[in-house]
PQR file with spaces between the fields and no chain letter, atoms N, CA, C, O and H, PARSE charges and radii, in Angstrom:
ATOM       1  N    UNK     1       0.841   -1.183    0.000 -0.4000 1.5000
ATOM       2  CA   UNK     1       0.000    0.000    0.000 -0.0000 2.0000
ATOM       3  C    UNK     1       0.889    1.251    0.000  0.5500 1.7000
ATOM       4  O    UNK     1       0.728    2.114   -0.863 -0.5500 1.4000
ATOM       5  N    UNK     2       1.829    1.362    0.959 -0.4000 1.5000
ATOM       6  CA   UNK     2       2.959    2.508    0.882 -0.0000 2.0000
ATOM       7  C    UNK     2       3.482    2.679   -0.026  0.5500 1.7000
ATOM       8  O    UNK     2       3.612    3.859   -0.352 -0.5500 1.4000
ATOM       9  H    UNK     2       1.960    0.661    1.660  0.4000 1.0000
ATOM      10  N    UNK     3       4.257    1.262   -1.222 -0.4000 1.5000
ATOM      11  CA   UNK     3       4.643    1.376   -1.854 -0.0000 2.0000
ATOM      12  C    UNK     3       3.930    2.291   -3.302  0.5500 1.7000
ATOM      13  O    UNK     3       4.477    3.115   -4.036 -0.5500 1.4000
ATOM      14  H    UNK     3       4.151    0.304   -0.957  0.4000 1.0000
ATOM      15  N    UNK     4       2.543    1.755   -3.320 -0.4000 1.5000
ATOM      16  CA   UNK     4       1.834    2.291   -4.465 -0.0000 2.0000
ATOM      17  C    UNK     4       1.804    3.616   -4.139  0.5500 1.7000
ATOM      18  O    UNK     4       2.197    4.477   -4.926 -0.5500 1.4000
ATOM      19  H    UNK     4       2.099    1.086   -2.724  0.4000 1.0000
ATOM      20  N    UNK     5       1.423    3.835   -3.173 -0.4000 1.5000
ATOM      21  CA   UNK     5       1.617    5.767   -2.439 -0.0000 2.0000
ATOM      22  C    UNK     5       2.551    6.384   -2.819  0.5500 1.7000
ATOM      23  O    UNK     5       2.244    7.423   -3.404 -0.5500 1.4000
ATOM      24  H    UNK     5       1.104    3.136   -2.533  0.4000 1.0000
ATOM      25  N    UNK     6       3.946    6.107   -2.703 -0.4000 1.5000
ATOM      26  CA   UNK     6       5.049    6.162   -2.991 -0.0000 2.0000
ATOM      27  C    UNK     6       5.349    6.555   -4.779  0.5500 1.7000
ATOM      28  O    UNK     6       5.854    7.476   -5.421 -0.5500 1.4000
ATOM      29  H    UNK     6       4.195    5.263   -2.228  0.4000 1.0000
ATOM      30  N    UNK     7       4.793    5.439   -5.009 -0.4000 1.5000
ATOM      31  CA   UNK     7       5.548    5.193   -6.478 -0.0000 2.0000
ATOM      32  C    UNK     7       4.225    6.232   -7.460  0.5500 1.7000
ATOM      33  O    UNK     7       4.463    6.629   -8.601 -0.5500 1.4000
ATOM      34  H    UNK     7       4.382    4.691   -4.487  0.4000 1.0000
ATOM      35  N    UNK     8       3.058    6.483   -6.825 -0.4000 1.5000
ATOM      36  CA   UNK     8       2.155    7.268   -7.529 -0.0000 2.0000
ATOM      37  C    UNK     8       2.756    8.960   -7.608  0.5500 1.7000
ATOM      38  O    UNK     8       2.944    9.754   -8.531 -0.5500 1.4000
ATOM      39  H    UNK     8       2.865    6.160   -5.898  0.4000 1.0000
ATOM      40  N    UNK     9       2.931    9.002   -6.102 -0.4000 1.5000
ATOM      41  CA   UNK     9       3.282   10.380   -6.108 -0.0000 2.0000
ATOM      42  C    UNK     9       4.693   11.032   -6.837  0.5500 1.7000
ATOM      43  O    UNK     9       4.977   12.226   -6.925 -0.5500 1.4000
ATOM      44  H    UNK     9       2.779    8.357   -5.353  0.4000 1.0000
ATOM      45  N    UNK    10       5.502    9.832   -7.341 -0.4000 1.5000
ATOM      46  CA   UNK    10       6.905   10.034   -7.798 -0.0000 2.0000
ATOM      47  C    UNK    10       6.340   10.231   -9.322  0.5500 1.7000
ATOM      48  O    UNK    10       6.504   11.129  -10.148 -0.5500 1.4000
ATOM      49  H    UNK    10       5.272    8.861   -7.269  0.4000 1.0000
ATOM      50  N    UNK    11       5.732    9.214   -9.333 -0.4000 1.5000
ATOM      51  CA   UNK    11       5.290    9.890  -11.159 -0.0000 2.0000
ATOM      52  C    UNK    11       4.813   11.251  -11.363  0.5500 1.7000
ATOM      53  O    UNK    11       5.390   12.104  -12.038 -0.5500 1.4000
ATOM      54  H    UNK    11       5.599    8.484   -8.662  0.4000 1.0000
ATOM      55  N    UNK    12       3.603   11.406  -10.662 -0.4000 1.5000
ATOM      56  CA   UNK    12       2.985   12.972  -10.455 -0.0000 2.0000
ATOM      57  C    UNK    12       4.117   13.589  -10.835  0.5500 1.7000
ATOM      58  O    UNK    12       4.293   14.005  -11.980 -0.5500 1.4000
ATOM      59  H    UNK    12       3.135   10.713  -10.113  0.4000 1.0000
ATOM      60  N    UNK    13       5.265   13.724   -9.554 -0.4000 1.5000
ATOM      61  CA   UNK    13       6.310   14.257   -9.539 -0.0000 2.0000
ATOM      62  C    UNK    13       7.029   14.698  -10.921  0.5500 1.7000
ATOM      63  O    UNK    13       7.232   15.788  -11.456 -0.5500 1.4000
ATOM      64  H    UNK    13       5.123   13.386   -8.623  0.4000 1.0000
ATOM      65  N    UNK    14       7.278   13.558  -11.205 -0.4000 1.5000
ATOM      66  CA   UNK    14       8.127   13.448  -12.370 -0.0000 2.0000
ATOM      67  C    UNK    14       7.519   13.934  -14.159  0.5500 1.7000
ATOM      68  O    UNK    14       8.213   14.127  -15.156 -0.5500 1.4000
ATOM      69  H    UNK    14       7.113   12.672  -10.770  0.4000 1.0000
ATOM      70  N    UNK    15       6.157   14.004  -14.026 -0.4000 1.5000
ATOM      71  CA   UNK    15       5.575   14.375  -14.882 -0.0000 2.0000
ATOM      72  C    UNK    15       4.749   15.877  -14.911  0.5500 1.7000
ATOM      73  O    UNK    15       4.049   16.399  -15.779 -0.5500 1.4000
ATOM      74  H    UNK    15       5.593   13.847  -13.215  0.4000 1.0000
ATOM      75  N    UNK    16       5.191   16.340  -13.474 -0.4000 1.5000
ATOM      76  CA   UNK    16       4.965   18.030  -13.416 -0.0000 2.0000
ATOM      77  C    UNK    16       6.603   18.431  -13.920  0.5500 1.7000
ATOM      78  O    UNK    16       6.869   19.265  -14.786 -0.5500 1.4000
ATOM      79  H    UNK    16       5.760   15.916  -12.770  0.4000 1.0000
ATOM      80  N    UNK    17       7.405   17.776  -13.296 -0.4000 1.5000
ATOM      81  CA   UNK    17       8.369   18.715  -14.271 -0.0000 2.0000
ATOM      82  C    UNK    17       8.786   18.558  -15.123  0.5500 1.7000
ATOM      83  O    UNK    17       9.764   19.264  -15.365 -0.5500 1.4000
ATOM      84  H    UNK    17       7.189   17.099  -12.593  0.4000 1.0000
ATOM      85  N    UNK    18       8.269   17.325  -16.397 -0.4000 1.5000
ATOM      86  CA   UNK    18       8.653   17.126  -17.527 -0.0000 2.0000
ATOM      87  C    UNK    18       7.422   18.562  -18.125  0.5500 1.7000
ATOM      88  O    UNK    18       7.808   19.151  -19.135 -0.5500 1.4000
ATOM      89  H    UNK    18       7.474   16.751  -16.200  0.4000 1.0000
ATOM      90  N    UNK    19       6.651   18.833  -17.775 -0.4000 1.5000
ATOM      91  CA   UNK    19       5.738   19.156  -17.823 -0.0000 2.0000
ATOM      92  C    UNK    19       6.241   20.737  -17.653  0.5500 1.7000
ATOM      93  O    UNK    19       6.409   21.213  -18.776 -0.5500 1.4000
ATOM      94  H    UNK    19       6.338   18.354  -16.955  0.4000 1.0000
ATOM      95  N    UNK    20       6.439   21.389  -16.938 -0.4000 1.5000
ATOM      96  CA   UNK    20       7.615   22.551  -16.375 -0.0000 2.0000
ATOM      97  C    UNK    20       8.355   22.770  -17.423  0.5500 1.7000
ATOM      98  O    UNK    20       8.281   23.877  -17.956 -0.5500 1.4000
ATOM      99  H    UNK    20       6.303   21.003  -16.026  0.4000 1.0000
ATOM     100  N    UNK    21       9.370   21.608  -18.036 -0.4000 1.5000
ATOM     101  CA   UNK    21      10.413   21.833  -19.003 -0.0000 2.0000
ATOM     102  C    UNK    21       9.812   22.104  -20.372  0.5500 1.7000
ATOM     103  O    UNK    21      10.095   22.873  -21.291 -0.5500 1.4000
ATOM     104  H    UNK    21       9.429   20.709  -17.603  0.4000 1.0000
ATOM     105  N    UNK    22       8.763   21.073  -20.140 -0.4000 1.5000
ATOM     106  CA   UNK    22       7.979   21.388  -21.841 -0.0000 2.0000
ATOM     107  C    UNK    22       7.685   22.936  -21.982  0.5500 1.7000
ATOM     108  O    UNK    22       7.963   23.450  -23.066 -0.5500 1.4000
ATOM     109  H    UNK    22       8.533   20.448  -19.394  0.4000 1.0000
ATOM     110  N    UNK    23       7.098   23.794  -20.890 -0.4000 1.5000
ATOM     111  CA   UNK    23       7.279   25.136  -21.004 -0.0000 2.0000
ATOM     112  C    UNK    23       7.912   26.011  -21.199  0.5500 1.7000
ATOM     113  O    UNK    23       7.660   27.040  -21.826 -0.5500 1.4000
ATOM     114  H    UNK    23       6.873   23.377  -20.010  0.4000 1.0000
ATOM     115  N    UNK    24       9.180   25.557  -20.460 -0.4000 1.5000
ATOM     116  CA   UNK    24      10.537   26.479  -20.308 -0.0000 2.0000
ATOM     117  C    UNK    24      11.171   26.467  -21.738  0.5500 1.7000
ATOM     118  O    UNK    24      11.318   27.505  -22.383 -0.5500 1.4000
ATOM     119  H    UNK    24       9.385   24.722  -19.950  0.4000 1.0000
ATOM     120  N    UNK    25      11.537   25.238  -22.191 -0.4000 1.5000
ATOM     121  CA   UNK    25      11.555   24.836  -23.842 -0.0000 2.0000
ATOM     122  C    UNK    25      11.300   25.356  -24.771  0.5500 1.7000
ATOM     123  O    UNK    25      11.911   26.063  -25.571 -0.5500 1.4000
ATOM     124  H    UNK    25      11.418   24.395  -21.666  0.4000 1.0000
ATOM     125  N    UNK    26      10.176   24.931  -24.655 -0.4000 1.5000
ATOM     126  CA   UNK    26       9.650   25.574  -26.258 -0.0000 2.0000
ATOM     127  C    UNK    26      10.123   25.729  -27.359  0.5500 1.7000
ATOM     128  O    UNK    26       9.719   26.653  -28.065 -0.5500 1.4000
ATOM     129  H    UNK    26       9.680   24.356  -24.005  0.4000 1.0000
ATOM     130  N    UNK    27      10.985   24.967  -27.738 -0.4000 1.5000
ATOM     131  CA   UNK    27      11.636   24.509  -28.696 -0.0000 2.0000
ATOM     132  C    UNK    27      10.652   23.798  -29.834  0.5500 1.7000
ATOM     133  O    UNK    27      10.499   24.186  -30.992 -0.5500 1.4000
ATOM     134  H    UNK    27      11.314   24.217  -27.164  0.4000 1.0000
ATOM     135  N    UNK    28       9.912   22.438  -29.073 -0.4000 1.5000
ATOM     136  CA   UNK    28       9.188   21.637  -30.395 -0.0000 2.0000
ATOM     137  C    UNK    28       8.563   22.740  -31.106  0.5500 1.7000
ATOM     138  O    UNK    28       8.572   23.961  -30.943 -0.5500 1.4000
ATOM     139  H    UNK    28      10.036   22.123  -28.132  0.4000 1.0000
ATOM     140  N    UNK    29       7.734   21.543  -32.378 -0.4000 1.5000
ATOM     141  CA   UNK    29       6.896   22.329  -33.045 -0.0000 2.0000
ATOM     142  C    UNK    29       5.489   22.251  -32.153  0.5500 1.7000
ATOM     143  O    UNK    29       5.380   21.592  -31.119 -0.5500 1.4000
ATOM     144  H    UNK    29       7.727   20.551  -32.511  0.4000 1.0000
ATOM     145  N    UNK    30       4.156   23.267  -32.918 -0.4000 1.5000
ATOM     146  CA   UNK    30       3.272   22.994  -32.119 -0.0000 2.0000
ATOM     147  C    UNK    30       2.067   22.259  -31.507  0.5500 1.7000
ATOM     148  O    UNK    30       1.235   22.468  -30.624 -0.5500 1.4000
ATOM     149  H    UNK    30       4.245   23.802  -33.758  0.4000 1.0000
ATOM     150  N    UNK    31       2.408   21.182  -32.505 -0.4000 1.5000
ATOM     151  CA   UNK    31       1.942   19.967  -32.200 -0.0000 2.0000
ATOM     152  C    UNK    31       1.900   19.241  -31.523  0.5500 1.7000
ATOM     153  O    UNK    31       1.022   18.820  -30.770 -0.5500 1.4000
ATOM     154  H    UNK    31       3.084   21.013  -33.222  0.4000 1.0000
ATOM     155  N    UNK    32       3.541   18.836  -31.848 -0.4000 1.5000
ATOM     156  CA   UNK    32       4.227   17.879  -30.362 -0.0000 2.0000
ATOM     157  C    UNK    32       4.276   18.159  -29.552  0.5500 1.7000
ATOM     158  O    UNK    32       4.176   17.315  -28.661 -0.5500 1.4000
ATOM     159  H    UNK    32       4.254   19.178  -32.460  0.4000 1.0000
ATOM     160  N    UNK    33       4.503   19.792  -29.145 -0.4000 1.5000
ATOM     161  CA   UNK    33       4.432   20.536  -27.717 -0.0000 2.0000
ATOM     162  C    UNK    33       2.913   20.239  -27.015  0.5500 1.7000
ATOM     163  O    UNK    33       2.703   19.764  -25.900 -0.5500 1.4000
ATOM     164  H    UNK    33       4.585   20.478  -29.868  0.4000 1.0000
ATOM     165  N    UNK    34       2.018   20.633  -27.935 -0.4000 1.5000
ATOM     166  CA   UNK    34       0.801   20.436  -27.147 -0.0000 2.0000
ATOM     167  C    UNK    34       0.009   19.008  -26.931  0.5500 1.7000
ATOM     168  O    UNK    34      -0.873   18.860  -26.085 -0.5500 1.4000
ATOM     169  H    UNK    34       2.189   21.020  -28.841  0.4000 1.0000
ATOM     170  N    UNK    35       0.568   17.749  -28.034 -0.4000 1.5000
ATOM     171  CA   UNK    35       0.547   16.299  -27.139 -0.0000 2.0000
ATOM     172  C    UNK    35       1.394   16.219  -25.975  0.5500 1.7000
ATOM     173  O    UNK    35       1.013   15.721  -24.916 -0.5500 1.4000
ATOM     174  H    UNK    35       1.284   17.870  -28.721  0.4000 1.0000
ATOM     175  N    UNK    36       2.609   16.736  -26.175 -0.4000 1.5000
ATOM     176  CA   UNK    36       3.563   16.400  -24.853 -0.0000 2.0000
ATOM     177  C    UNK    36       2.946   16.436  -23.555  0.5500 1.7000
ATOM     178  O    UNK    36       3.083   15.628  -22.636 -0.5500 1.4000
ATOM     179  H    UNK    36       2.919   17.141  -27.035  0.4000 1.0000
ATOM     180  N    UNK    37       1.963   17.907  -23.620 -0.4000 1.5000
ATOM     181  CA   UNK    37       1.883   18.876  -22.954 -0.0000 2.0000
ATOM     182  C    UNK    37       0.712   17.625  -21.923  0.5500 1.7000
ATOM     183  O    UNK    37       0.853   17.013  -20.865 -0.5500 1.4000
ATOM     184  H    UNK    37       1.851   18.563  -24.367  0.4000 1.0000
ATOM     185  N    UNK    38      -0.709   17.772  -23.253 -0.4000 1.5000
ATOM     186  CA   UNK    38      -1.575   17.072  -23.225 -0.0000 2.0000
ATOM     187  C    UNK    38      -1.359   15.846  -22.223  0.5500 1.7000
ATOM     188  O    UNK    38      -1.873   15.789  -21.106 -0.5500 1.4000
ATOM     189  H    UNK    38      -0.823   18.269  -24.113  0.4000 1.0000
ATOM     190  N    UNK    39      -0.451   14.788  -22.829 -0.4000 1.5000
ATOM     191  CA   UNK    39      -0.233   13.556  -22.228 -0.0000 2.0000
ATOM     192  C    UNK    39       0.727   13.720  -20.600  0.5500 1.7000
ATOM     193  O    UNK    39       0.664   12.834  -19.749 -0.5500 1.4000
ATOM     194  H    UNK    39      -0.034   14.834  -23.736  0.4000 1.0000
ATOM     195  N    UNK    40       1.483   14.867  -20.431 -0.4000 1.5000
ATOM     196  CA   UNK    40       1.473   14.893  -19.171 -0.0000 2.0000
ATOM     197  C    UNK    40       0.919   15.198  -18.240  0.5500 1.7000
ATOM     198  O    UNK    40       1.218   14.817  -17.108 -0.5500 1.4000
ATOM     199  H    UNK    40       1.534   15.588  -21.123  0.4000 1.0000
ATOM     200  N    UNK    41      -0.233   16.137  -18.597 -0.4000 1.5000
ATOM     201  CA   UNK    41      -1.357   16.420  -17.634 -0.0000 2.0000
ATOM     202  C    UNK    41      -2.424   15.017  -17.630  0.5500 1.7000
ATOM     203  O    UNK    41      -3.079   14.850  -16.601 -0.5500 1.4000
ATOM     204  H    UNK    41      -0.475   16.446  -19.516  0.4000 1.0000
ATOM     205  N    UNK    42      -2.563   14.217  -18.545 -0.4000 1.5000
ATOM     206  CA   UNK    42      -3.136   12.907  -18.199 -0.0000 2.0000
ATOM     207  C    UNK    42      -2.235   11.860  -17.270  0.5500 1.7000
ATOM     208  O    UNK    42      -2.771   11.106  -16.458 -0.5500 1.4000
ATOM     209  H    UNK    42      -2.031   14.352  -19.381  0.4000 1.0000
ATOM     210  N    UNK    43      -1.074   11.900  -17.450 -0.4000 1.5000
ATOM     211  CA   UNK    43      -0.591   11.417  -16.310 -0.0000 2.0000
ATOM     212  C    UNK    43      -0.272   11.303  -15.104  0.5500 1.7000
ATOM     213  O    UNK    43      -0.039   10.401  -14.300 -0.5500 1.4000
ATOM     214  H    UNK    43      -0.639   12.512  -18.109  0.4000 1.0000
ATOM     215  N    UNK    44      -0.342   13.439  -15.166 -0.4000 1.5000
ATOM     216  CA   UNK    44      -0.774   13.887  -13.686 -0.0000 2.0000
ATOM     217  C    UNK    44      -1.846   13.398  -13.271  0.5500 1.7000
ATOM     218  O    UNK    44      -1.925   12.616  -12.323 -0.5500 1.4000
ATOM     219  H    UNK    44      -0.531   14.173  -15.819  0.4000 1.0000
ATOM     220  N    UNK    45      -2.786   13.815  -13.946 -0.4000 1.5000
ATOM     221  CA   UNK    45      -4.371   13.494  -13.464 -0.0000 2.0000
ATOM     222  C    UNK    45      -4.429   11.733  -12.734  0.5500 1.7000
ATOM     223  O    UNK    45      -4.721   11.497  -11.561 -0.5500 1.4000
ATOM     224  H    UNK    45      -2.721   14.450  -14.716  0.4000 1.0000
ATOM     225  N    UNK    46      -4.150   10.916  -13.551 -0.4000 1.5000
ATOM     226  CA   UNK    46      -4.174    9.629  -13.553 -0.0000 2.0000
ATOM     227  C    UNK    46      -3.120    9.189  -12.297  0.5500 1.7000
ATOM     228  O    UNK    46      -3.365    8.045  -11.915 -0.5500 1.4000
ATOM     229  H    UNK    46      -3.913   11.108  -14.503  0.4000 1.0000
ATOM     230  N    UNK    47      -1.984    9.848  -11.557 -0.4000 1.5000
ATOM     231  CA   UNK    47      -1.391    9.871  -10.513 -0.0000 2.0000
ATOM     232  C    UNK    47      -1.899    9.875   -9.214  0.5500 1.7000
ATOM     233  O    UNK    47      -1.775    9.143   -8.233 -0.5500 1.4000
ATOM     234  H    UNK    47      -1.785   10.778  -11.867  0.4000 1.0000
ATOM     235  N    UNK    48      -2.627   11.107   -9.529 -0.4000 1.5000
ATOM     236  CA   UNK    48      -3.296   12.035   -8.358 -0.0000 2.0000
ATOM     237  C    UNK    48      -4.672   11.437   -8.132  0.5500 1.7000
ATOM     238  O    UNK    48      -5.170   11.692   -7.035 -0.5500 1.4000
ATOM     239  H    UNK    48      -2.727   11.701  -10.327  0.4000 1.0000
ATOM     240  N    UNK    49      -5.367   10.699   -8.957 -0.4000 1.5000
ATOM     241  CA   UNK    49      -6.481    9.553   -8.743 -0.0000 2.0000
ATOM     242  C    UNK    49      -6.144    8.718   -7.779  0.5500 1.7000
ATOM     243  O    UNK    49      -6.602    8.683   -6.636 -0.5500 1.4000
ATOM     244  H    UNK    49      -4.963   10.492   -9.847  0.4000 1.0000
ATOM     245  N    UNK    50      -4.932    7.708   -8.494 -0.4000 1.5000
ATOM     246  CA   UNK    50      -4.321    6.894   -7.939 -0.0000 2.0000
ATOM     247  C    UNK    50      -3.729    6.850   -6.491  0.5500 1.7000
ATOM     248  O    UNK    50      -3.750    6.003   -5.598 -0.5500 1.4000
ATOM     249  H    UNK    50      -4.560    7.737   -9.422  0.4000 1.0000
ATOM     250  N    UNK    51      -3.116    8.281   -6.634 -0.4000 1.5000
ATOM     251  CA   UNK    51      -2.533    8.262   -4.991 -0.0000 2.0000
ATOM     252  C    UNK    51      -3.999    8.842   -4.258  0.5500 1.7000
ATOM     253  O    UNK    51      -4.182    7.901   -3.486 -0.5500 1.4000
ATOM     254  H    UNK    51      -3.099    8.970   -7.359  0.4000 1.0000
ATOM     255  N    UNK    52      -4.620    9.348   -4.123 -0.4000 1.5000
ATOM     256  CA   UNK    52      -6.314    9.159   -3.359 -0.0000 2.0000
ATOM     257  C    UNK    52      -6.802    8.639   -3.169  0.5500 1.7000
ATOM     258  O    UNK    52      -7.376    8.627   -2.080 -0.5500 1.4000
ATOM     259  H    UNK    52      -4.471   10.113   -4.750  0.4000 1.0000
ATOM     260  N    UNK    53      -6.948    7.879   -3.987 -0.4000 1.5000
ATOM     261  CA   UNK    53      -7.659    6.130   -4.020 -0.0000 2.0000
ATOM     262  C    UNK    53      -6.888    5.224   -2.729  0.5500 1.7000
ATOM     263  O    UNK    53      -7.392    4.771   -1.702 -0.5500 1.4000
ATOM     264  H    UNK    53      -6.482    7.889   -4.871  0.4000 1.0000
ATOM     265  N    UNK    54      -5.383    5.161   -3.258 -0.4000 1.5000
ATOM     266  CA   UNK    54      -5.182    4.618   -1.857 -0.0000 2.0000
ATOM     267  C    UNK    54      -4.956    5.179   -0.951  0.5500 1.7000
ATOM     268  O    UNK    54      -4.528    4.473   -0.039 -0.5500 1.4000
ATOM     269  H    UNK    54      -4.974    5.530   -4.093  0.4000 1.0000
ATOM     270  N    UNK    55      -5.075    6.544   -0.675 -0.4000 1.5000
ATOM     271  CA   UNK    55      -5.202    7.035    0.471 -0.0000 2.0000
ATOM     272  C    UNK    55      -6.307    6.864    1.147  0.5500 1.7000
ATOM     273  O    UNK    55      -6.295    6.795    2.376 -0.5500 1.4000
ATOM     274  H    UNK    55      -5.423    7.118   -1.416  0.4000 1.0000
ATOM     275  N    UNK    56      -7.208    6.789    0.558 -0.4000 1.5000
ATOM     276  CA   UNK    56      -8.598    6.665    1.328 -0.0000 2.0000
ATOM     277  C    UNK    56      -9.154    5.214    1.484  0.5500 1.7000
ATOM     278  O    UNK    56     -10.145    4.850    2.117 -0.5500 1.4000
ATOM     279  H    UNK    56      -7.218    6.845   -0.440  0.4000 1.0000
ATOM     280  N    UNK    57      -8.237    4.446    0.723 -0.4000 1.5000
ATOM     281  CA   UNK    57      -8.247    2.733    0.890 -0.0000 2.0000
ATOM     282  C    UNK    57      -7.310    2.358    2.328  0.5500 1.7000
ATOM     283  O    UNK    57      -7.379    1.319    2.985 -0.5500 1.4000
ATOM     284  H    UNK    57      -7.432    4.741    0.208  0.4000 1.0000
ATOM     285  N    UNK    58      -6.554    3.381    2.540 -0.4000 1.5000
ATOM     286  CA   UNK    58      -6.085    3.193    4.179 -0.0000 2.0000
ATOM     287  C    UNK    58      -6.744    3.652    5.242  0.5500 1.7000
ATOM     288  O    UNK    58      -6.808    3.088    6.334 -0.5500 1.4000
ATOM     289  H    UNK    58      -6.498    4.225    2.007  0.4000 1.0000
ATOM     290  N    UNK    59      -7.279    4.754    4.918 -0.4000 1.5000
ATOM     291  CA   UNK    59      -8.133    5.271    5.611 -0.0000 2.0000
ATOM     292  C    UNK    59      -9.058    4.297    5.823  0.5500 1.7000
ATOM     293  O    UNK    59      -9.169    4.108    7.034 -0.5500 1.4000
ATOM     294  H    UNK    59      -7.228    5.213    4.031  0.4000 1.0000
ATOM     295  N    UNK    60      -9.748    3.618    5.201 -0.4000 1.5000
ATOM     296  CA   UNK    60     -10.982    2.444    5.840 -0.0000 2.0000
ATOM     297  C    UNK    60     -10.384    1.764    6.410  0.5500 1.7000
ATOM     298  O    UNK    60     -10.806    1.428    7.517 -0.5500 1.4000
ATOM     299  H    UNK    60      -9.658    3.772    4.217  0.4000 1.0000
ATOM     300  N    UNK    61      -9.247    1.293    5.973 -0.4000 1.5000
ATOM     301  CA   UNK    61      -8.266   -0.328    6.503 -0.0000 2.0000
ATOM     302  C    UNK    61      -8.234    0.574    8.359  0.5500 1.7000
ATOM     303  O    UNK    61      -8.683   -0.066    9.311 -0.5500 1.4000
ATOM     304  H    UNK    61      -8.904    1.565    5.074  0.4000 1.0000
ATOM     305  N    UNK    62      -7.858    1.526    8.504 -0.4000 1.5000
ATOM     306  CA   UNK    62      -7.475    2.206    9.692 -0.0000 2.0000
ATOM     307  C    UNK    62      -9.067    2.457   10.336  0.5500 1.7000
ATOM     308  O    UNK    62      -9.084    1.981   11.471 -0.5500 1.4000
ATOM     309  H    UNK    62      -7.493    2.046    7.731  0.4000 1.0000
ATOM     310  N    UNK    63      -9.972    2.861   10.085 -0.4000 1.5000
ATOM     311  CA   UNK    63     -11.072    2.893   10.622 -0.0000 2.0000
ATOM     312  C    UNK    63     -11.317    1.271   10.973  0.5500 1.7000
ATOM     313  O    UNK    63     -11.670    1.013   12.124 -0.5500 1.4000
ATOM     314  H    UNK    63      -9.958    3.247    9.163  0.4000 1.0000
ATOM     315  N    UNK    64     -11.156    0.252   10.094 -0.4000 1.5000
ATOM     316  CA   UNK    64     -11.963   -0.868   10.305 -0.0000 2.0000
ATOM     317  C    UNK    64     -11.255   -1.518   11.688  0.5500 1.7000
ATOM     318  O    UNK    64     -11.746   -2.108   12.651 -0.5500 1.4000
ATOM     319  H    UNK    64     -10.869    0.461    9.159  0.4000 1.0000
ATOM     320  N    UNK    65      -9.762   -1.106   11.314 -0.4000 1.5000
ATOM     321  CA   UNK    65      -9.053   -1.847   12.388 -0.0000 2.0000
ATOM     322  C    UNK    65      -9.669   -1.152   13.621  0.5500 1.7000
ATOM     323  O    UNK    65      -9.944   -1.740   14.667 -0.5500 1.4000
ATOM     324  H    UNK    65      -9.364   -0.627   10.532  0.4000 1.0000
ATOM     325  N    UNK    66      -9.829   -0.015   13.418 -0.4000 1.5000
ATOM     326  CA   UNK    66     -10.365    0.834   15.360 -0.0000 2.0000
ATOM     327  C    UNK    66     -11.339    0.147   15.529  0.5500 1.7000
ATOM     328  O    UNK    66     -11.370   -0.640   16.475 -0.5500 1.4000
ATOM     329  H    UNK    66      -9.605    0.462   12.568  0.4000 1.0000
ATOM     330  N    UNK    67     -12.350    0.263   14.684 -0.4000 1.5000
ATOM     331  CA   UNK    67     -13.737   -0.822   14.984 -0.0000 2.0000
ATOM     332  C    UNK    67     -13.695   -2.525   15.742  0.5500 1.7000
ATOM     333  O    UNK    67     -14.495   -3.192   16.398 -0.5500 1.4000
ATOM     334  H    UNK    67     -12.325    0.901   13.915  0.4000 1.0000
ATOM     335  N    UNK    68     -12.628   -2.681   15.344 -0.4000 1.5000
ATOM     336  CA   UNK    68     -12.549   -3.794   15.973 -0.0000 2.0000
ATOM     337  C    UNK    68     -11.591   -4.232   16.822  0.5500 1.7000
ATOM     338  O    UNK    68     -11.310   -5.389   17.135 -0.5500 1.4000
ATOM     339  H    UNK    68     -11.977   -2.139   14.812  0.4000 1.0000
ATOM     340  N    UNK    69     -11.063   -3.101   17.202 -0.4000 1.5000
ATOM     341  CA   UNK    69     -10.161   -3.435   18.256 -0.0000 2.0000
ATOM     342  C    UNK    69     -10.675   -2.649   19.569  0.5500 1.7000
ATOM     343  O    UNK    69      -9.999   -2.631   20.598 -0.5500 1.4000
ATOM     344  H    UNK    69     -11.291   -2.161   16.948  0.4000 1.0000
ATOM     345  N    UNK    70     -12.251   -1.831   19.426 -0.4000 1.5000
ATOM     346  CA   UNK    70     -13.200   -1.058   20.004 -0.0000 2.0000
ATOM     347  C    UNK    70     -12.647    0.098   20.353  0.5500 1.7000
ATOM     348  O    UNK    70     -12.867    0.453   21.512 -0.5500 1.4000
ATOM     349  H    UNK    70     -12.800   -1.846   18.590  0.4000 1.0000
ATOM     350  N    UNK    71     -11.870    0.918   19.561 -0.4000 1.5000
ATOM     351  CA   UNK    71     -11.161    2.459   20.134 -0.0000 2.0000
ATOM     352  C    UNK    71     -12.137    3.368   19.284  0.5500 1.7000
ATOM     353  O    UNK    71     -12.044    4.594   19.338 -0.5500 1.4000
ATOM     354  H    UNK    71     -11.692    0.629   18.620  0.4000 1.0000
């Protein structure tokens, strides 16, 4: 579970500042710039799902455990 936490938020990471550079750049043409652009904000998006999802998939695991350990 940590691990997926982990490894979600490193992509995020890693795809805001490919994402950053594609700006700073601006070199491509304007095509490729704006798939680049495009496909890293879907990967953000698709990160930031991901790391919520299991955040709030611990969050129950942690509620269920109080429930039954009666705290």
């Amino acid at each position: 579970m940590k691990l997926e936490r982990v490894l979600s938020f490193t992509i995020a990471m890693l795809a805001t500042a490919h994402l950053m550079l594609a700006f700073l750049w601006k070199s491509s043409s304007g095509l490729h710039a704006t798939l680049r652009i495009v496909i890293d904000l879907l990967i953000m998006a698709i990160s930031f799902f991901w790391f919520t999802k299991t955040r709030q998939a611990k969050q129950q695991t942690l509620a269920e455990r109080r429930k039954t350990n009666g705290r």
